[in-house]
Predicted model as a PDB file, atoms N, CA, C, CB and O in Angstrom, pLDDT in the B-factor column:
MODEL        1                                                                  
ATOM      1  N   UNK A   1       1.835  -2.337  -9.192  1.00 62.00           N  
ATOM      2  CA  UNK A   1       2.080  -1.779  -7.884  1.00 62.00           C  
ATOM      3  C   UNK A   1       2.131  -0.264  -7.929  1.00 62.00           C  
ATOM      4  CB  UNK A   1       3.361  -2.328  -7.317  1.00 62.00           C  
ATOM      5  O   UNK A   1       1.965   0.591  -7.059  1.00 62.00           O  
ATOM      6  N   UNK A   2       2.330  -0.224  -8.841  1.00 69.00           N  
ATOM      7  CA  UNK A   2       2.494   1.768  -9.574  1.00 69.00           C  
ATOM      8  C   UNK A   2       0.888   2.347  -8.922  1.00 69.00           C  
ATOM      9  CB  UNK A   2       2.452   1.963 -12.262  1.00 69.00           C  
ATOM     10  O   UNK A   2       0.778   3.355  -8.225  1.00 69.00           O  
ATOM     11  N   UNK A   3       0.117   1.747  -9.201  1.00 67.00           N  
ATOM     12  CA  UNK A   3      -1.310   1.932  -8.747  1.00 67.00           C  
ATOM     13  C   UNK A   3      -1.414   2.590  -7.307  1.00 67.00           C  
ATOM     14  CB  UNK A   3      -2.044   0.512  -8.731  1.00 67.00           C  
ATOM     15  O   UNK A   3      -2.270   3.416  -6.986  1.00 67.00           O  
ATOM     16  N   UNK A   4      -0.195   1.989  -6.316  1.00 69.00           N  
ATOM     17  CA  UNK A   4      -0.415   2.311  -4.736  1.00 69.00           C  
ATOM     18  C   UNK A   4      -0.333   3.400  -4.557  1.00 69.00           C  
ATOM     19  CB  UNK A   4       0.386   1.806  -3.780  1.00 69.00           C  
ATOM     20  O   UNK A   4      -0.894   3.856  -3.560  1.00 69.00           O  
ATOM     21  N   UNK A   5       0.233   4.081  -5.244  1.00 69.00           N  
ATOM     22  CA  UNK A   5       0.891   5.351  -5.407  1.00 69.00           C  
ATOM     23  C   UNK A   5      -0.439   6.489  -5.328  1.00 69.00           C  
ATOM     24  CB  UNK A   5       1.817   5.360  -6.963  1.00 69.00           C  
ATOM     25  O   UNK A   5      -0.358   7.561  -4.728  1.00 69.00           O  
ATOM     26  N   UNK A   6      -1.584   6.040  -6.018  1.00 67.00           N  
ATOM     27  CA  UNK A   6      -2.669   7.003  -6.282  1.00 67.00           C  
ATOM     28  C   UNK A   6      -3.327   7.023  -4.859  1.00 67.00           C  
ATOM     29  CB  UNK A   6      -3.730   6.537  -7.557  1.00 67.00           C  
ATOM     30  O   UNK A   6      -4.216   7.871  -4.922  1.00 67.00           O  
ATOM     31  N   UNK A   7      -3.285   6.313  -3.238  1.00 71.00           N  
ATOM     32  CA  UNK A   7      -3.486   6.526  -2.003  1.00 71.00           C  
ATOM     33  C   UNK A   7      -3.016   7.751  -1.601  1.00 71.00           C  
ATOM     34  CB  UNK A   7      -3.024   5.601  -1.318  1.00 71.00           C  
ATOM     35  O   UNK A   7      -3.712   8.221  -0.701  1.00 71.00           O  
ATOM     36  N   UNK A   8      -1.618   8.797  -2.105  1.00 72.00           N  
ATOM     37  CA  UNK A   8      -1.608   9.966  -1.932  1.00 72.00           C  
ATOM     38  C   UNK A   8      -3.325  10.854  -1.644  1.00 72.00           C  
ATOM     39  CB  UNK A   8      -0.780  10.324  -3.165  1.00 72.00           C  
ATOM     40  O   UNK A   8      -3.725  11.529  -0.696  1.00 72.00           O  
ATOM     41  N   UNK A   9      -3.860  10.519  -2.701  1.00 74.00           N  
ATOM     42  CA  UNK A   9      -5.186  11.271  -2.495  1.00 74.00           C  
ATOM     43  C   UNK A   9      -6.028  10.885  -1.878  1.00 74.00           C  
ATOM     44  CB  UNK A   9      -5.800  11.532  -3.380  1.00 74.00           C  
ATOM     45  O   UNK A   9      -6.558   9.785  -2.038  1.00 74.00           O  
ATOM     46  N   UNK A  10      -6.497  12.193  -0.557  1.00 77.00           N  
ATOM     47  CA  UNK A  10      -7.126  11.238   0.661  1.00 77.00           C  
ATOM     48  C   UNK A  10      -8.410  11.040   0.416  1.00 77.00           C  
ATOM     49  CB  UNK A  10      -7.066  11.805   2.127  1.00 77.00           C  
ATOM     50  O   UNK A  10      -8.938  10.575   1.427  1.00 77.00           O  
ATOM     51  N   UNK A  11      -9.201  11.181  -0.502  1.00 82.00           N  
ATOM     52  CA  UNK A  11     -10.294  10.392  -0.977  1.00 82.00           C  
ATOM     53  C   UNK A  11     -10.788   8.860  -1.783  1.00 82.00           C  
ATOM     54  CB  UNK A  11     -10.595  11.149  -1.559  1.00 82.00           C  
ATOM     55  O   UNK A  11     -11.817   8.357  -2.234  1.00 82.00           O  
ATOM     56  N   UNK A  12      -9.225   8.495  -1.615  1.00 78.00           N  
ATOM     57  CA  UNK A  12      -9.000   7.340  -2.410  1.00 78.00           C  
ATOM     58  C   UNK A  12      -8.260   6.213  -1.858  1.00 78.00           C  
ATOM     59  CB  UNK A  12      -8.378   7.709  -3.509  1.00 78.00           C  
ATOM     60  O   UNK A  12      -7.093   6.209  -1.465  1.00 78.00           O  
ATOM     61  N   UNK A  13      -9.134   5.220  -1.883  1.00 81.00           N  
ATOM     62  CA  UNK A  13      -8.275   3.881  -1.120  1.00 81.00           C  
ATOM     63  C   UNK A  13      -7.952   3.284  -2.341  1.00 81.00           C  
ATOM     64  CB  UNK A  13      -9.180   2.689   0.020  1.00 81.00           C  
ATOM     65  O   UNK A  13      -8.153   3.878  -3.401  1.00 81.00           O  
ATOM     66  N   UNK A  14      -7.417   2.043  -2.285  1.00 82.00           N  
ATOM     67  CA  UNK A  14      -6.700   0.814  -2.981  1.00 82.00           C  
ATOM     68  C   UNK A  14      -7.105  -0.169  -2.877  1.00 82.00           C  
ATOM     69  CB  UNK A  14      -5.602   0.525  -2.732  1.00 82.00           C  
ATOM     70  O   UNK A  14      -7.442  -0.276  -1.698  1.00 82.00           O  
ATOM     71  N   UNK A  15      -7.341  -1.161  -3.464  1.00 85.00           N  
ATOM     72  CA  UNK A  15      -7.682  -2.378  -4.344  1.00 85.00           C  
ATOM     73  C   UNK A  15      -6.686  -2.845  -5.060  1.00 85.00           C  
ATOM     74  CB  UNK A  15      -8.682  -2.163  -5.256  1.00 85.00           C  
ATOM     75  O   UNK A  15      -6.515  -2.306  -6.153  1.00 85.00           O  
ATOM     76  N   UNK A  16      -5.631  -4.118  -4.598  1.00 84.00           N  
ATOM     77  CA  UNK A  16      -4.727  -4.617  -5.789  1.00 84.00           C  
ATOM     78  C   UNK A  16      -4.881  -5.745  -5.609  1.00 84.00           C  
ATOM     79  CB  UNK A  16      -3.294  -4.301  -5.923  1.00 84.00           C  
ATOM     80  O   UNK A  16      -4.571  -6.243  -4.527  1.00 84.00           O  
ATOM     81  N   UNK A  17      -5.397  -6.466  -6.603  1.00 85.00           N  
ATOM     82  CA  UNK A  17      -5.438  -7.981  -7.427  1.00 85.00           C  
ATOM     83  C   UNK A  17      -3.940  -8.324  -7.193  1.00 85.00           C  
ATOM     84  CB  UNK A  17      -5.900  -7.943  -9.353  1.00 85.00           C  
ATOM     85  O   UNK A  17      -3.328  -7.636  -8.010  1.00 85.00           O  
ATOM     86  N   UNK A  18      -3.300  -8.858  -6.666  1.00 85.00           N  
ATOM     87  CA  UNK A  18      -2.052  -9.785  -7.129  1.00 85.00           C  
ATOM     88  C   UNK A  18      -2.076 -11.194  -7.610  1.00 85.00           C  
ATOM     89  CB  UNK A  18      -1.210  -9.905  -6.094  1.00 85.00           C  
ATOM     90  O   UNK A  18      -2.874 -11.927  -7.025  1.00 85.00           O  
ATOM     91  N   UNK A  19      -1.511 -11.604  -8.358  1.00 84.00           N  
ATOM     92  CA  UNK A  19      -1.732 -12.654  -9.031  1.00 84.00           C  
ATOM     93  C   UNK A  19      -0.870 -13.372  -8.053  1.00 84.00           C  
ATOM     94  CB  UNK A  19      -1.444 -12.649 -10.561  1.00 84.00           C  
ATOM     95  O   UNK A  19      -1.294 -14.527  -8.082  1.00 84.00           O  
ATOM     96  N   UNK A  20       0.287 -13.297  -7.052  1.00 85.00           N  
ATOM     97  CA  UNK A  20       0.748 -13.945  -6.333  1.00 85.00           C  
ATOM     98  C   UNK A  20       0.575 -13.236  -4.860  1.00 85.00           C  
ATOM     99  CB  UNK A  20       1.957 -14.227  -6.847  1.00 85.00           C  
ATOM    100  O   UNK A  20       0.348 -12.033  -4.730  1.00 85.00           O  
ATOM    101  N   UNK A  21       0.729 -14.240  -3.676  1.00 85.00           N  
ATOM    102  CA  UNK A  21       0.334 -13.809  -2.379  1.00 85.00           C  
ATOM    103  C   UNK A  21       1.719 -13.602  -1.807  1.00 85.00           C  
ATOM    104  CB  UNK A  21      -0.627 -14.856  -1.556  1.00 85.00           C  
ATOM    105  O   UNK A  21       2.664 -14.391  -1.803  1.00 85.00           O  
ATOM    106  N   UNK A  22       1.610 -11.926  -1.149  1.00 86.00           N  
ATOM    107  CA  UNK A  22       2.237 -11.291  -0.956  1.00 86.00           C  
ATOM    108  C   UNK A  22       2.591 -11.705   0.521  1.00 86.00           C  
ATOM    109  CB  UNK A  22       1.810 -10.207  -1.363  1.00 86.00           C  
ATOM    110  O   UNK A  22       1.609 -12.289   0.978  1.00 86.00           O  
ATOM    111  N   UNK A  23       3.550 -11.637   1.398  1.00 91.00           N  
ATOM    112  CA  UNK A  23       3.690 -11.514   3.059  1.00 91.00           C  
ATOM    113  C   UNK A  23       3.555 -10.798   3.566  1.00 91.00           C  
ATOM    114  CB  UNK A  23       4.499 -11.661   3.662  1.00 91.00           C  
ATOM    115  O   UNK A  23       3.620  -9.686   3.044  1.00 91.00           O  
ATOM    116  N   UNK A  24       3.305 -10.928   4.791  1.00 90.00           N  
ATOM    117  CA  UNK A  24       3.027  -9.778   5.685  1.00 90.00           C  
ATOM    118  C   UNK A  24       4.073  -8.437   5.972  1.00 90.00           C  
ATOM    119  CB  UNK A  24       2.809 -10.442   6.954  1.00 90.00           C  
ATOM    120  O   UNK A  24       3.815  -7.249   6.164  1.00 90.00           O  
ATOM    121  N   UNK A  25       5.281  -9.136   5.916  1.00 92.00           N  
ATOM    122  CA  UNK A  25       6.298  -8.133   5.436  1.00 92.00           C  
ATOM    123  C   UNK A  25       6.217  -7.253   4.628  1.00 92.00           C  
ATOM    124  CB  UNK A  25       7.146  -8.540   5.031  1.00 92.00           C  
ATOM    125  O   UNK A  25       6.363  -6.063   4.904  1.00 92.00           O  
ATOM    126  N   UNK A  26       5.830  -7.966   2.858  1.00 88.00           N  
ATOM    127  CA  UNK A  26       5.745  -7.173   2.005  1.00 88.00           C  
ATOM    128  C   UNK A  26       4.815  -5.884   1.947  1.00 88.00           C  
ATOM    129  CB  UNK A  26       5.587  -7.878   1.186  1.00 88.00           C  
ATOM    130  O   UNK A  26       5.017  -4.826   1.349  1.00 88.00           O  
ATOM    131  N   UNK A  27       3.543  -6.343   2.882  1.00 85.00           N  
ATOM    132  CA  UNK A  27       2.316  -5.200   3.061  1.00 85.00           C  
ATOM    133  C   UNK A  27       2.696  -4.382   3.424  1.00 85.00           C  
ATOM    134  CB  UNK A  27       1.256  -5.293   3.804  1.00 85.00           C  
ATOM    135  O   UNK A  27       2.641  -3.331   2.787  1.00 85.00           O  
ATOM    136  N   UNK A  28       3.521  -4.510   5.167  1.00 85.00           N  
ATOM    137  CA  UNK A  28       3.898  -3.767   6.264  1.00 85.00           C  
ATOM    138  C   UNK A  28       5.166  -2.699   4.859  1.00 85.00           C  
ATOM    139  CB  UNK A  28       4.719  -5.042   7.961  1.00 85.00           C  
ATOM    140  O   UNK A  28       5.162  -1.500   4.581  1.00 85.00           O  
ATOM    141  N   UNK A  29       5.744  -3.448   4.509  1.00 87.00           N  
ATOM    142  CA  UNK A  29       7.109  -2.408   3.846  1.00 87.00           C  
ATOM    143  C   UNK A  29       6.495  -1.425   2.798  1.00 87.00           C  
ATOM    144  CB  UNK A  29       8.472  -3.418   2.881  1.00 87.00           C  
ATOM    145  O   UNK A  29       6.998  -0.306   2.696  1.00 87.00           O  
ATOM    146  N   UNK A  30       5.181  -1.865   1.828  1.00 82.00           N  
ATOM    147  CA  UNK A  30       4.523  -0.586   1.561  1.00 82.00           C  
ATOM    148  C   UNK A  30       4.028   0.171   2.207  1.00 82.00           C  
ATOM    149  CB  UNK A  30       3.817  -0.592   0.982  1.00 82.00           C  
ATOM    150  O   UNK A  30       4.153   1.366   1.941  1.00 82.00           O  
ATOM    151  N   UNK A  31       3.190  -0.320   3.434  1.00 81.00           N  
ATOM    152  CA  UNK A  31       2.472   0.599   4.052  1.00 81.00           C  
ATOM    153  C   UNK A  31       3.359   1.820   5.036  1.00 81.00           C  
ATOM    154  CB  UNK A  31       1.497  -0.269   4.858  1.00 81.00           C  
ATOM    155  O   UNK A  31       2.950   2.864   5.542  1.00 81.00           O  
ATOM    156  N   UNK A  32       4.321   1.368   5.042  1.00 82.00           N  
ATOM    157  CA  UNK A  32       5.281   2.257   5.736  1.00 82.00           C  
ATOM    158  C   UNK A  32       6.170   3.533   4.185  1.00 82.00           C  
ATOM    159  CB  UNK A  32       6.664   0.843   6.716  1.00 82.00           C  
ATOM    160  O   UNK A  32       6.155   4.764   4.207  1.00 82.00           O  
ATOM    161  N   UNK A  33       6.790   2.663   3.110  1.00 81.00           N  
ATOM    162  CA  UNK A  33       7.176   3.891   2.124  1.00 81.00           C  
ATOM    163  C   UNK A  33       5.813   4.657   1.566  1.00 81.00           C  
ATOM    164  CB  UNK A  33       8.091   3.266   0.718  1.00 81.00           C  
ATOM    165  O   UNK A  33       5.840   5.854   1.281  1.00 81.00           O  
ATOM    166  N   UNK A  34       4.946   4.066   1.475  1.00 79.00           N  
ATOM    167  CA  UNK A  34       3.463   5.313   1.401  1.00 79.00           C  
ATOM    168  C   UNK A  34       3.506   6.053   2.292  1.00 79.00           C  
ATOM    169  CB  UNK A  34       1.918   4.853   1.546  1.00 79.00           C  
ATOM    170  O   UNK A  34       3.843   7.190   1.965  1.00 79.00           O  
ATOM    171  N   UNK A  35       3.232   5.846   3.678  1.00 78.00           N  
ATOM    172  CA  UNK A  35       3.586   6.659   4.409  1.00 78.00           C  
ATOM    173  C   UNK A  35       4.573   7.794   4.865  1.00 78.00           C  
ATOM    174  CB  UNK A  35       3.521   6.180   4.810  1.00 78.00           C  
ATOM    175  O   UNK A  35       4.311   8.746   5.600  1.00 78.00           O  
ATOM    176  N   UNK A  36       5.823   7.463   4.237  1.00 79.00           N  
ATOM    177  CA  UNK A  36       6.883   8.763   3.814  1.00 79.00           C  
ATOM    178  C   UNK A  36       6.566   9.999   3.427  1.00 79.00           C  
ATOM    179  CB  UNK A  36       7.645   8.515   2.780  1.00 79.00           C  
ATOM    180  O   UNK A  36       6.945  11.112   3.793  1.00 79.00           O  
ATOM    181  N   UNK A  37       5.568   9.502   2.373  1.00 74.00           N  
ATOM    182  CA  UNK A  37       5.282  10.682   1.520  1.00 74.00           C  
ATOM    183  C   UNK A  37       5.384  12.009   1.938  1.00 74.00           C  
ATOM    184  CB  UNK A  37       4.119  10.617   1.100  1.00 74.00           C  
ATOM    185  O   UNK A  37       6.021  12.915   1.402  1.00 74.00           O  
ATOM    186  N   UNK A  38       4.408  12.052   3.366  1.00 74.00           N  
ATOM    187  CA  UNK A  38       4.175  13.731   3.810  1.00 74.00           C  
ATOM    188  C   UNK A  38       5.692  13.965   4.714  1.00 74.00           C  
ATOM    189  CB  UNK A  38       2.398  14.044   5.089  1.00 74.00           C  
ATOM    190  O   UNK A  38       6.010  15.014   5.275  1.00 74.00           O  
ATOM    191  N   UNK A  39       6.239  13.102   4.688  1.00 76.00           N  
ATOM    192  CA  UNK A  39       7.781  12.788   5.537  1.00 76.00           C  
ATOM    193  C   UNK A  39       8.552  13.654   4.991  1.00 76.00           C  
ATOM    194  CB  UNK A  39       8.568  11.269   5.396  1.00 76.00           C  
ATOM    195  O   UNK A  39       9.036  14.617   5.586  1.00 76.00           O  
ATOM    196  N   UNK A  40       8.761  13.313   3.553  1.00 75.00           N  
ATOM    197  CA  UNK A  40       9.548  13.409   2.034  1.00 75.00           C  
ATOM    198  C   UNK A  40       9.684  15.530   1.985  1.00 75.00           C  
ATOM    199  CB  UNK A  40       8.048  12.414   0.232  1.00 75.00           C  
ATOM    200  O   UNK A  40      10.547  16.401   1.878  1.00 75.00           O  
ATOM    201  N   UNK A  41       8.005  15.378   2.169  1.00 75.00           N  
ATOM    202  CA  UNK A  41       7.704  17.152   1.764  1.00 75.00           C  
ATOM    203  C   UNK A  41       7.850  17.670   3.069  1.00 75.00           C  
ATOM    204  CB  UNK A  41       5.983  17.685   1.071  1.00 75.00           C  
ATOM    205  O   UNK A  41       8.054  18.883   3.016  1.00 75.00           O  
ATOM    206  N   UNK A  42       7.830  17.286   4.066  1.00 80.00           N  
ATOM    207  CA  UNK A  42       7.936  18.401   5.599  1.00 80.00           C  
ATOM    208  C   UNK A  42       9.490  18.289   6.285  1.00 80.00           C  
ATOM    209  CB  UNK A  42       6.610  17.749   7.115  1.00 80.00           C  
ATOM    210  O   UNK A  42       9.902  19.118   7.098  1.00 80.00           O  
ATOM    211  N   UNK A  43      10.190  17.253   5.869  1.00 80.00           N  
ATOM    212  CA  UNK A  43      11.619  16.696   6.648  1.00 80.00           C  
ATOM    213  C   UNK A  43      11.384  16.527   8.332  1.00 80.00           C  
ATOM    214  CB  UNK A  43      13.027  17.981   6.396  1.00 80.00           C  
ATOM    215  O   UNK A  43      12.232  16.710   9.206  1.00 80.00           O  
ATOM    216  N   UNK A  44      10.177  16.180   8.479  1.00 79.00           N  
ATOM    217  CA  UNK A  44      10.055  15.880   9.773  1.00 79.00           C  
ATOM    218  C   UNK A  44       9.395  14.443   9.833  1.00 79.00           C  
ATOM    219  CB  UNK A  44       9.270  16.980  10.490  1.00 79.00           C  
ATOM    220  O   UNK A  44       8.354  14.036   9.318  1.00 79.00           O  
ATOM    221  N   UNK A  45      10.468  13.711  10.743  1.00 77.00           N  
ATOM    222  CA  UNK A  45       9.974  12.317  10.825  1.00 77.00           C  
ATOM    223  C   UNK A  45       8.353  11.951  11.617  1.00 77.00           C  
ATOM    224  CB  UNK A  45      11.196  11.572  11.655  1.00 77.00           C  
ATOM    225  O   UNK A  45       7.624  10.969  11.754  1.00 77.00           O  
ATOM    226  N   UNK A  46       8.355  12.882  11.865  1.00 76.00           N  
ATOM    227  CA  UNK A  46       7.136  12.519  12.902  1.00 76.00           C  
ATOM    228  C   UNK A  46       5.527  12.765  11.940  1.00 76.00           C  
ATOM    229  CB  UNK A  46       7.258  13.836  14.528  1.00 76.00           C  
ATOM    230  O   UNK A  46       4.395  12.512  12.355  1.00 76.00           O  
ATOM    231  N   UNK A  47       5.911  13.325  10.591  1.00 74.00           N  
ATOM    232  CA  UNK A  47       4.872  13.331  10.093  1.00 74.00           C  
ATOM    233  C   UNK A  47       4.565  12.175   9.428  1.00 74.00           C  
ATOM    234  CB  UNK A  47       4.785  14.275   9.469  1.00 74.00           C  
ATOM    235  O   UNK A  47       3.659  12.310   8.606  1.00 74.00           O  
ATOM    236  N   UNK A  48       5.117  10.896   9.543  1.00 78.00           N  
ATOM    237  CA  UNK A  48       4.791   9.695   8.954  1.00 78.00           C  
ATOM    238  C   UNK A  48       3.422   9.101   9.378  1.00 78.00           C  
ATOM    239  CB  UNK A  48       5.847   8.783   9.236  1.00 78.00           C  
ATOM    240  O   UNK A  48       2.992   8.910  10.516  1.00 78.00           O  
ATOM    241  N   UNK A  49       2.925   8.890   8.342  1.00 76.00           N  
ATOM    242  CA  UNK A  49       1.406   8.312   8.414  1.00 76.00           C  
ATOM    243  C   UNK A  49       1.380   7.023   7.914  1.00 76.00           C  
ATOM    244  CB  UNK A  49       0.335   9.123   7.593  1.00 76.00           C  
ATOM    245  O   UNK A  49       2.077   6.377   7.132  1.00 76.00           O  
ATOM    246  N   UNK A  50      -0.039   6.737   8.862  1.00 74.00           N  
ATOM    247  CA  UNK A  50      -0.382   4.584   8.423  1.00 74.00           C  
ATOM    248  C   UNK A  50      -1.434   4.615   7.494  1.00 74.00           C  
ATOM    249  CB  UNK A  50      -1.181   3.261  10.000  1.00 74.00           C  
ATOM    250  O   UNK A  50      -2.626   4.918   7.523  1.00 74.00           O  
ATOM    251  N   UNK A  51      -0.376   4.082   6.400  1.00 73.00           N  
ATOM    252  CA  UNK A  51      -1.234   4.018   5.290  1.00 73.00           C  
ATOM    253  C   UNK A  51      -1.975   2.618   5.182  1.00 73.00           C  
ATOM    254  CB  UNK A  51      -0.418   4.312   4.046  1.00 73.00           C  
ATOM    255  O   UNK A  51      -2.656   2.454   4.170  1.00 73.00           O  
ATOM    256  N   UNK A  52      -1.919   1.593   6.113  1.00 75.00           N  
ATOM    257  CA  UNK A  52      -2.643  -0.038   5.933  1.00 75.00           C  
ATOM    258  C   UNK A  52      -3.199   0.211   5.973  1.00 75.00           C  
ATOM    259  CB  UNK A  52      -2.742  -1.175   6.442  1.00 75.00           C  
ATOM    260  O   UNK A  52      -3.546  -0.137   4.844  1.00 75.00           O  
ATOM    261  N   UNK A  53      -4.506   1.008   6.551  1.00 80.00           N  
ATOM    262  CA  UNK A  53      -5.817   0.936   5.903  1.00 80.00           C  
ATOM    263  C   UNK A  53      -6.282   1.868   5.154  1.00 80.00           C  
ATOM    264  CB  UNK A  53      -6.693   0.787   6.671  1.00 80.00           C  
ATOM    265  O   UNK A  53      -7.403   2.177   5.557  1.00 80.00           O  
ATOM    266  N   UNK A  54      -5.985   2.427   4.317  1.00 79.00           N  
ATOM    267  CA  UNK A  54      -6.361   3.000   2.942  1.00 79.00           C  
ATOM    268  C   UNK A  54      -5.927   1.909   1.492  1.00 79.00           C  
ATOM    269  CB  UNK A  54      -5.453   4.581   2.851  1.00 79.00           C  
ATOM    270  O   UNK A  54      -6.208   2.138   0.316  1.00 79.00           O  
ATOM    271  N   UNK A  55      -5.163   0.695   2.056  1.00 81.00           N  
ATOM    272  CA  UNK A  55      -5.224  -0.218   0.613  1.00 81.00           C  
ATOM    273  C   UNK A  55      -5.021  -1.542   1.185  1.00 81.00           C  
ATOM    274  CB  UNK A  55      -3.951   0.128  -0.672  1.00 81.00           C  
ATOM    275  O   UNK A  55      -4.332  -1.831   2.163  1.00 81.00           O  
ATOM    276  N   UNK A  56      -5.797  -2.393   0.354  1.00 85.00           N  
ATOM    277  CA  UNK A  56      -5.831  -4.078   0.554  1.00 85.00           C  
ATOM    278  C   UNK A  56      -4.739  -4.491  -0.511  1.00 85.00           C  
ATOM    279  CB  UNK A  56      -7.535  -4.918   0.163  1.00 85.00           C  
ATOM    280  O   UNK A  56      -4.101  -3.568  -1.017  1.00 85.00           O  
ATOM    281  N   UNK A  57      -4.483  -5.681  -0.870  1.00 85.00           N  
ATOM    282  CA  UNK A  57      -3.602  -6.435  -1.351  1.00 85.00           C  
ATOM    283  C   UNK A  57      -4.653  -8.041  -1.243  1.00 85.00           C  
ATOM    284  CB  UNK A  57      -2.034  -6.234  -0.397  1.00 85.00           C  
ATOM    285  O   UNK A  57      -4.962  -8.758  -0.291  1.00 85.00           O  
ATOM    286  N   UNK A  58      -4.918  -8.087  -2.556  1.00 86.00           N  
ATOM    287  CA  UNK A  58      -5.519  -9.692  -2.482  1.00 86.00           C  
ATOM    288  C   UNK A  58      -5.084 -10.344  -3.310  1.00 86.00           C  
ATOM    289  CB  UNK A  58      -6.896  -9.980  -2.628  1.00 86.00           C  
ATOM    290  O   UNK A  58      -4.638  -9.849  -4.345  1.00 86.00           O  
ATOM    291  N   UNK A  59      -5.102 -11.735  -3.052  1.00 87.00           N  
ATOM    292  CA  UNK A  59      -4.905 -12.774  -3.710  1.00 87.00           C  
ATOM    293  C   UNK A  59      -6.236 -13.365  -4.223  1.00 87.00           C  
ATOM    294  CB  UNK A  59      -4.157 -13.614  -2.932  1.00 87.00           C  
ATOM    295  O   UNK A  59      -7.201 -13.235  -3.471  1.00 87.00           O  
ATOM    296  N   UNK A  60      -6.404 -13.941  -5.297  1.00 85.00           N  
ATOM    297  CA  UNK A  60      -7.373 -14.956  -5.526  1.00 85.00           C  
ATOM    298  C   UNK A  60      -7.288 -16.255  -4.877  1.00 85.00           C  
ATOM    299  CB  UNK A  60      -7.413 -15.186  -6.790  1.00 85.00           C  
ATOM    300  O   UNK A  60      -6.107 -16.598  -4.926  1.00 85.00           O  
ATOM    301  N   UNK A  61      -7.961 -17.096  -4.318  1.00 83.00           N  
ATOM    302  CA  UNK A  61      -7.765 -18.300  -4.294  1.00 83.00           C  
ATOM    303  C   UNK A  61      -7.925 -19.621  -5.059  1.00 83.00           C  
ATOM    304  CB  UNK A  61      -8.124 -18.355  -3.603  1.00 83.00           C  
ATOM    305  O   UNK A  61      -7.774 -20.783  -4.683  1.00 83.00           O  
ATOM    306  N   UNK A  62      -8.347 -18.992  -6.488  1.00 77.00           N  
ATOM    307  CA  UNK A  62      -8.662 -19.760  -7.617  1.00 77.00           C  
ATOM    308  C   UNK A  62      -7.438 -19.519  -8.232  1.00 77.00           C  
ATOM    309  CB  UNK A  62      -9.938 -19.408  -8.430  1.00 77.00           C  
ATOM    310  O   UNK A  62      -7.280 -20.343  -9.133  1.00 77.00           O  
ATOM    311  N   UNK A  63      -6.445 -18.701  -8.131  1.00 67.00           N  
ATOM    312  CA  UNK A  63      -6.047 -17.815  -9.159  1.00 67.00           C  
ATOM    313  C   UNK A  63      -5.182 -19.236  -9.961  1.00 67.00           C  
ATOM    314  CB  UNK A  63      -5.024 -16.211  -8.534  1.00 67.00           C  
ATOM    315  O   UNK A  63      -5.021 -19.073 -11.170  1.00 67.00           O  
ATOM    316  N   UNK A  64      -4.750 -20.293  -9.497  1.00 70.00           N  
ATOM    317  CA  UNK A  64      -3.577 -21.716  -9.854  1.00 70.00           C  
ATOM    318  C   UNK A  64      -4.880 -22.152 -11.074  1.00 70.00           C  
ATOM    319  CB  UNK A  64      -3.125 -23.393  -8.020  1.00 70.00           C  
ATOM    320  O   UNK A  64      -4.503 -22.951 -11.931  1.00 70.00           O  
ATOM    321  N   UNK A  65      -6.310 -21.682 -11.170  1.00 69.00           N  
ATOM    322  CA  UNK A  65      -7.259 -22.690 -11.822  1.00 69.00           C  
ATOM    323  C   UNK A  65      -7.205 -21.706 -13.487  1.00 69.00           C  
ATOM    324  CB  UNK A  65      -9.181 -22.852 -10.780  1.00 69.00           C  
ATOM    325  O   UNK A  65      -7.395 -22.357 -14.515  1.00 69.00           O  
ATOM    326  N   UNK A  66      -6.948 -20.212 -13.595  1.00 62.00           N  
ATOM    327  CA  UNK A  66      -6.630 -19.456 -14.894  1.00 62.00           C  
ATOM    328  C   UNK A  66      -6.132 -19.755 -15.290  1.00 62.00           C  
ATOM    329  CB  UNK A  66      -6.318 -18.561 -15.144  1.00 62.00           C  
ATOM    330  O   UNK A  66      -5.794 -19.237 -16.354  1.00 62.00           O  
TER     331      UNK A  66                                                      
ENDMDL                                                                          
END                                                                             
């Protein structure tokens, strides 16, 4: 998950393999602390950005057959 972290750079989206399927919760709660980031450095709430589409989260559907 350390990986999400490299979406800081805005030339770079995300790709994460999970070996287990994550909830919709769990997406939404990264895509919101990524979004802090420029929060973190300006102390203004309003600079929070949507990071869901700069990274996926997949599951395999084979993955029970490895």
């Amino acid at each position: 998950m350390a990986r999400l972290c490299d979406i800081q750079d805005p030339s770079m989206d995300v790709i994460y393999v999970c070996p287990v399927k994550q909830s919709v919760e769990v997406q939404q709660y990264y895509s919101r602390l990524l979004g802090l980031h420029k929060v973190v450095d300006s102390g203004l709430l309003e600079d929070a950005a949507d990071m869901q589409d700069r990274f996926k989260i997949l599951t395999p559907k084979a993955m029970d057959s490895f």
